[in-house]
N, C-alpha and C positions, 0 to 999 in steps of 0.2 A: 451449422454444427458439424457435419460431416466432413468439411473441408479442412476446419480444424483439428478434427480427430485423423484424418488424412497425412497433414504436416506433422502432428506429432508422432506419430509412427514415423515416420520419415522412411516410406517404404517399405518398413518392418514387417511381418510379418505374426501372426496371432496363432493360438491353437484354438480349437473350438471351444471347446469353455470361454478361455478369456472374449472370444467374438462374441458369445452369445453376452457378455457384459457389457461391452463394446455397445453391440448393440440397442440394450436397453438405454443407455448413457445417450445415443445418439437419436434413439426414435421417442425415445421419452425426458425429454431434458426437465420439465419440470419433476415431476418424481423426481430423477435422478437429484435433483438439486437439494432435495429434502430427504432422500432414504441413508437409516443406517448401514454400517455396513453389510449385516444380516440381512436388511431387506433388500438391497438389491443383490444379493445373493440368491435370496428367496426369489425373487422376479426372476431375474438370468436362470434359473434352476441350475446354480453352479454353489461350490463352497467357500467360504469366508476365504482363503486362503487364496483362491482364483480371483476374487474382486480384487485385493491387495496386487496382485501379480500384475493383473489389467491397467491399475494407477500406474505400478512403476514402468510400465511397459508404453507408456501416457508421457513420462520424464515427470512423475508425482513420486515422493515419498509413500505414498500411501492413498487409502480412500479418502479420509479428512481434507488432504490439501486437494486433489482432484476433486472433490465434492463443492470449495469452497470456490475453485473456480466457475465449477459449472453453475453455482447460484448467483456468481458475480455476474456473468454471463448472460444469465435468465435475466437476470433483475437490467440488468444495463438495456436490454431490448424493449424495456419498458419505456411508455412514457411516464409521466408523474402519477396523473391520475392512476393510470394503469398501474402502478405500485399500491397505491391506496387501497385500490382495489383488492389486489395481492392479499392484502391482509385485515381485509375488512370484516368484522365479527369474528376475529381470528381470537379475542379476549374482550371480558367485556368492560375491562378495568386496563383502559390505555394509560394508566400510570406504571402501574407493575408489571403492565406488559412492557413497554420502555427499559422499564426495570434489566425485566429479566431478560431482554434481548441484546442489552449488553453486555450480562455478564456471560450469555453464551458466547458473544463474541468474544471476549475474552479466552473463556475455555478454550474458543476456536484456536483464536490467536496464541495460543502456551501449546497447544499440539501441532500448530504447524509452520511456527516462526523460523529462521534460518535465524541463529544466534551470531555466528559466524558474519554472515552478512550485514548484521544492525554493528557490526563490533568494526566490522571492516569501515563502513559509512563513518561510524564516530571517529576512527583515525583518519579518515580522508579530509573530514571539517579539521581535526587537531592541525591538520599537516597544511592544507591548505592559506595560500597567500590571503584569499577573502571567498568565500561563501556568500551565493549570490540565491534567494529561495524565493519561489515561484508557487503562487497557487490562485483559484480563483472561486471570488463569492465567501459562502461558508466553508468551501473546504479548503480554502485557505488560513483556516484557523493552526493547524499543526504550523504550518509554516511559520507562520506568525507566533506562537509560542518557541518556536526551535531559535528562530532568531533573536529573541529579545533573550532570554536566557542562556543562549551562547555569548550573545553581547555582552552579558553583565557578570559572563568567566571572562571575560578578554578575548575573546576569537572575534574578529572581522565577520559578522552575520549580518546579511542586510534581507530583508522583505521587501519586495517590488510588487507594485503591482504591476498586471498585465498589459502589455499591447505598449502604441506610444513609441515617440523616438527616445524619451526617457532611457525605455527599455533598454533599446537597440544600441543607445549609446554606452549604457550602461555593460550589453555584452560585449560592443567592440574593445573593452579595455581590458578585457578579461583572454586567457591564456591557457596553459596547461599544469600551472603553479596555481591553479584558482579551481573553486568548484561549484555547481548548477545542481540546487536540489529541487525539484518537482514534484507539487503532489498532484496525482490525477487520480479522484475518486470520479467514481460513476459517469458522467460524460464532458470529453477533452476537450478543451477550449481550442479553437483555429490558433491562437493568440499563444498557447503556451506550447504546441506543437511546435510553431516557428522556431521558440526562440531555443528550443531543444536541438532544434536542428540549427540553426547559427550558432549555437554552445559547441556540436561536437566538430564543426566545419573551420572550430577554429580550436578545435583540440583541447578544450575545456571538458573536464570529465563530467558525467554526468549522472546523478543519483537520483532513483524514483520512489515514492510512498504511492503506492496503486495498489485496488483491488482488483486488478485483473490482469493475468500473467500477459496477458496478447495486446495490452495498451501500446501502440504505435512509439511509446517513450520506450520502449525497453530494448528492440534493438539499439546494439552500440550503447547502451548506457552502463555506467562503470560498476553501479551498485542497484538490485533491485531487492525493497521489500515489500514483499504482497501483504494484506491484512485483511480483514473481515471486515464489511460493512451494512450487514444490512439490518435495521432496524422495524419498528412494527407502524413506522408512518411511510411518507411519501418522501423522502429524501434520506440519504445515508448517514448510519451513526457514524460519527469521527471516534468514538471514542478510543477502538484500535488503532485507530493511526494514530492521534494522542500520546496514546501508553509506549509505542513504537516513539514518538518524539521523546518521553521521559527516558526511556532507555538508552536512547543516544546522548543525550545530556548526562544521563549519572555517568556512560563509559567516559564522555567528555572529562567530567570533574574527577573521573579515575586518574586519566591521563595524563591530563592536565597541571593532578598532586599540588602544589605547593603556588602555584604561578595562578592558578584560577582561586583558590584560598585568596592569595593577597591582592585578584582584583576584584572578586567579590568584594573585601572590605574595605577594598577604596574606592568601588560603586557607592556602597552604604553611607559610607564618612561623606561622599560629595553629595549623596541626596539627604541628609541632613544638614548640610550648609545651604542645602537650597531651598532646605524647608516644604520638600514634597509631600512629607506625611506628617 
């Protein structure tokens, strides 16, 4: 933790209040990962206005997105079990606790989204020759929904699985007129690391969906958006990176106007002639 908090100063300097935040952030990362902004003000014996100061001083907008790192963080150093644990008798009613842990991640995600960035990603798909997305397991799920519903506006979106000369061959044809979306929630596949790095070795831009600003995908990558994922079992909710996939689709079908309309409707008109539904 400290080495990272190290980088992000990037030799900067702190005043005492802000380091006594600092500090708590670094010697107590669980708390940290859970305190409002008030409490870990309360802890730092500093004021609400010093914890703020200490995120941006982080390269955070604020506590919220500094917070959200540091639980992606917490949680990613887990194993499975060990997350279970995390949040074992934490409710006694694992429906509605499910429930409600996505709709904070939600909240999470509306205070500390980069709009700008989800906006710029949907134009880099618009723009791009073909759209190549990448993910692994279950959280390959966003992917797989971003591609089949860009496919059927008319944009070139394909889903690959991982690893494989499939792969490989698949990035050799690819260029700097093409684009590599990646999602890496919770822990990175050897498999999707590679081919991140043969995307940009060959000048193909590169777009990540991750919960954790320091994922190995985000140097050199063209577009990054962080999300919230953590839910009340033992593997991570998608549902933010999800909502992140709908929102690049509708900017899509913003953009896209008139040209994604008419192949939407001659998706529909051909899957009635083939009698799919």
């Amino acid at each position: 933790m400290s080495d990272w908090i190290e980088a992000a100063l990037a030799g900067g300097r702190l005043g005492r209040a802000a380091e006594r935040v600092v500090r708590v952030v670094r010697d107590e990362p669980r708390f940290a990962s859970y305190a409002s902004t008030a409490e870990l003000a309360e802890r730092a014996q500093v004021n609400v206005a010093t914890v703020v100061r200490a995120a941006q001083a982080l390269g955070f907008a604020g506590w919220p997105a500094l917070r959200l790192e540091l639980r992606s963080r917490y949680l990613a150093s887990l194993s499975a079990g060990e997350v279970l644990a995390e949040h074992a008798g934490a409710d006694a009613d694992p429906v509605r606790a499910a429930v409600r842990a996505d709709v904070e991640g939600l909240r999470l995600l509306e205070d500390t989204i980069d709009v700008a960035t989800v906006r710029a990603l949907a134009a880099s798909v618009h723009a791009a020759r073909r759209t190549l997305v990448l993910g692994s397991g279950t959280f390959a799920a966003p992917g797989l929904q971003l591609a089949h519903a860009a496919s059927t506006m008319g944009y070139d979106v394909q889903m690959r699985d991982l690893g494989g000369t499939s792969l490989v061959n698949a990035l050799s044809k690819m260029d700097e007129s093409d684009l590599l979306v990646a999602c890496d929630l919770w822990r990175l596949p050897t498999a999707l690391r590679s081919a991140a790095r043969i995307a940009q070795e060959r000048s193909v831009p590169v777009a990540v969906i991750t919960d954790r600003r320091d994922s190995p995908l985000v140097a050199g990558a063209a577009h990054v958006v962080v999300v919230p994922s953590e839910s009340v079992s033992m593997f991570p909710s998608l549902t933010p990176s999800m909502t992140v996939v709908h929102a690049v689709l509708a900017e899509l079908a913003r953009v896209g106007g008139d040209s994604v309309l008419r192949a939407v409707r001659d998706a529909e008109r051909l899957w009635e002639r083939a009698e799919l539904f």
